[in-house]
LUMDREN-404117 format. One line per 8 residues: number of its first residue (from 1); their letters; for each residue x, y, z of C-alpha. Coordinates in steps of 0.5 Angstrom, whole numbers, plus 500, padded with zeros to 3 digits. Layout:
N
NUM) a) X/Y/Z  ...
***
This chain:
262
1) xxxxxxxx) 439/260/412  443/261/419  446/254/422  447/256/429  453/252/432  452/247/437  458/250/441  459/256/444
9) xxxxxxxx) 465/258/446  468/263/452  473/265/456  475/265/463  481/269/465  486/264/462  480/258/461  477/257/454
17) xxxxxxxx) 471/254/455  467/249/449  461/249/451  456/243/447  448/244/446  446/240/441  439/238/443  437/232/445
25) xxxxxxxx) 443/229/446  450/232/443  449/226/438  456/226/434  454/228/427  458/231/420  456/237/422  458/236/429
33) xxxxxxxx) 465/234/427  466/241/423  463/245/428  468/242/434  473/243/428  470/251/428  470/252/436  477/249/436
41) xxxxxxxx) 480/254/431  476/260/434  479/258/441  485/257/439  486/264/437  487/265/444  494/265/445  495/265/452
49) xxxxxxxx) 489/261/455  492/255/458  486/250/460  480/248/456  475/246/459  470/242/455  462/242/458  455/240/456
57) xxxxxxxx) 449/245/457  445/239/457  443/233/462  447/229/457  455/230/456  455/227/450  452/221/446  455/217/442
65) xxxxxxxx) 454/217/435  448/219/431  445/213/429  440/215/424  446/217/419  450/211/422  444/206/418  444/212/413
73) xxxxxxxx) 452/210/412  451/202/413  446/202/407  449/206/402  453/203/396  460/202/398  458/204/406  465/201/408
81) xxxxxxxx) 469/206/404  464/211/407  465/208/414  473/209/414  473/216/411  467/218/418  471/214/423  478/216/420
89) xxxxxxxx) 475/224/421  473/223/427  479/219/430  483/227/427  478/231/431  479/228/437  487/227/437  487/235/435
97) xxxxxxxx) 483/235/441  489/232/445  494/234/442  492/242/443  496/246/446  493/247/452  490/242/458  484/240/457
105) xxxxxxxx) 478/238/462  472/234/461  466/236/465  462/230/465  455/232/469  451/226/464  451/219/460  458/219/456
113) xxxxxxxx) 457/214/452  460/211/446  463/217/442  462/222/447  466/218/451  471/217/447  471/225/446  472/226/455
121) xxxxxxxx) 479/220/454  482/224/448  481/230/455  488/230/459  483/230/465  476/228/467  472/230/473  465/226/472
129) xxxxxxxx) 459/227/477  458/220/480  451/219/478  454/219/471  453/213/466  459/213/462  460/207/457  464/204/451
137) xxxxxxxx) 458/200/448  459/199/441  460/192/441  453/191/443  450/194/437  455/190/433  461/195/432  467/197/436
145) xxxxxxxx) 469/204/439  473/205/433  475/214/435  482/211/439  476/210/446  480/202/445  487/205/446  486/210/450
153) xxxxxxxx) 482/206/455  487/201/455  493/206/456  489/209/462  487/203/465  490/196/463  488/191/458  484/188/464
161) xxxxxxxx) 479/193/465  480/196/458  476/188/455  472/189/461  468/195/459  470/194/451  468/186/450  463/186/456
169) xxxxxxxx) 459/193/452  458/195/460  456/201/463  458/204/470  457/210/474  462/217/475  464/213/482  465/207/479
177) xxxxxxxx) 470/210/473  474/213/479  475/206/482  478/204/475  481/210/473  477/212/467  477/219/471  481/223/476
185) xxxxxxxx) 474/226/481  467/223/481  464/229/485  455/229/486  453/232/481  451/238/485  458/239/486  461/238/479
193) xxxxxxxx) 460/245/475  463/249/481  468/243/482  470/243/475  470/251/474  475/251/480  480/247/478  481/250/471
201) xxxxxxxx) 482/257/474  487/253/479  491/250/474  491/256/469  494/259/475  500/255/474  505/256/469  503/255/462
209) xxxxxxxx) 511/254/459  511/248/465  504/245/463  506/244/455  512/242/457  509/237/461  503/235/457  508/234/452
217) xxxxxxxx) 512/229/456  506/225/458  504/224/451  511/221/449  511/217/455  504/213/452  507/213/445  503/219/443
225) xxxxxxxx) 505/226/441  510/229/436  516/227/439  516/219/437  523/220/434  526/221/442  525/216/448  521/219/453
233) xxxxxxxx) 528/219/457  530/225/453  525/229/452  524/229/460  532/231/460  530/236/453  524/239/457  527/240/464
241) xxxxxxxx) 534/244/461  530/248/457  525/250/463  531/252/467  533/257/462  525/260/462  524/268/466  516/265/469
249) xxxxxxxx) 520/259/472  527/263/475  523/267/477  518/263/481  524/259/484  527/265/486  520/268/490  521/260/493
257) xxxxxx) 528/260/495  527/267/498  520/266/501  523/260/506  529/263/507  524/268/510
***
């Protein structure tokens, strides 16, 4: 029997595009995490895409946990143990994802919520519908946004707004997650596919060497990433010298120079 993947994976010129249809809900299950895992390899064949573009063919971006296995889990015998090999499982997929060799842009044109929001903050960029309802509302069921939503909301926004949405279980919409910061665009919801598909064709456009090399910076610059053993200072100095030296990068100041001494 043939399990078929609840992603497709394209491309776009320079953008990889993850697409998620996992009817009703994109609900995050074991099968959900290898199948990501399996996209991510696939994609990561492409060598020269620069920008990964992750989006839902459903109204939904992506739920949360599947509750079924959830209560499957907390049932089982030594459901703590089994707990903390899931979340540590599902905390590696989403630092794999941002920690890819490439941008990536969430499109978030329905409710991400809990995991699935989680899975837009692991994103270097978020574009939502302002319609959208986005949340971490673990608490309410009595857990905790555990697959790095606490840190990462808390690097994003501050502790203030991070205790807001995490201790108060609250759910807003795009445009309010613009306000706070969760997001970079809140667009309507008629806009957001062009909108998105756009701004992922722009920002392949540019340089890739510079865009690692900057995504690599501003990981450090939140204690993340591989670079812990250098303070963000050097790593910015490290960075720029060796961008100095890269054939794309002359050749773009050159054209510059050239272009407004015209």
């Amino acid at each position: 029997m043939t399990t078929t993947s609840p992603f497709t994976v394209t491309r776009r010129g320079k953008v990889a595009i993850i697409t998620m249809e996992d009817p009703p809900a994109n609900a995050i299950s074991d099968a959900w995490m290898t199948s990501f895992h399996a996209a991510i390899d696939e994609l990561l064949q492409k060598a020269d895409c620069s920008v990964l573009h992750i989006r839902s063919a459903l109204r939904i971006f992506a739920a949360g946990s599947n509750l079924k296995q959830t209560l499957q889990r907390m049932e089982s015998p030594g459901a703590k143990s089994v707990q903390m090999a899931r979340v540590e499982r599902l905390q590696s997929l989403f630092d794999r994802i941002e920690s890819l060799p490439m941008v990536t842009l969430a499109e978030i044109g329905g409710a991400a919520m809990g995991g699935g929001m989680e899975l837009a903050l692991a994103c270097d960029l978020r574009m939502v519908a302002r319609e959208a309802k986005v949340g971490l509302p673990e608490v309410g069921l009595g857990l905790v946004p555990a697959a790095g939503g606490m840190q990462r909301v808390t690097n994003l926004c501050g502790r203030v707004v991070a205790s807001r949405l995490v201790l108060g279980a609250e759910t807003i919409d795009g445009a309010e997650a613009l306000t706070l910061g969760l997001v970079q665009w809140a667009v309507p919801r008629a806009e957001l596919e062009e909108r998105a598909r756009d701004t992922a064709d722009r920002i392949a456009a540019l340089p890739r060497d510079a865009l690692l090399a900057a995504k690599r910076c501003l990981l450090r610059h939140d204690g993340l990433g591989n670079d812990l053993g250098k303070s963000a200072a050097l790593l910015d100095r490290e960075t720029s010298a060796a961008l100095n030296t890269n054939a794309e990068t002359l050749e773009r100041v050159r054209a510059f120079v050239e272009k407004t001494r015209a």
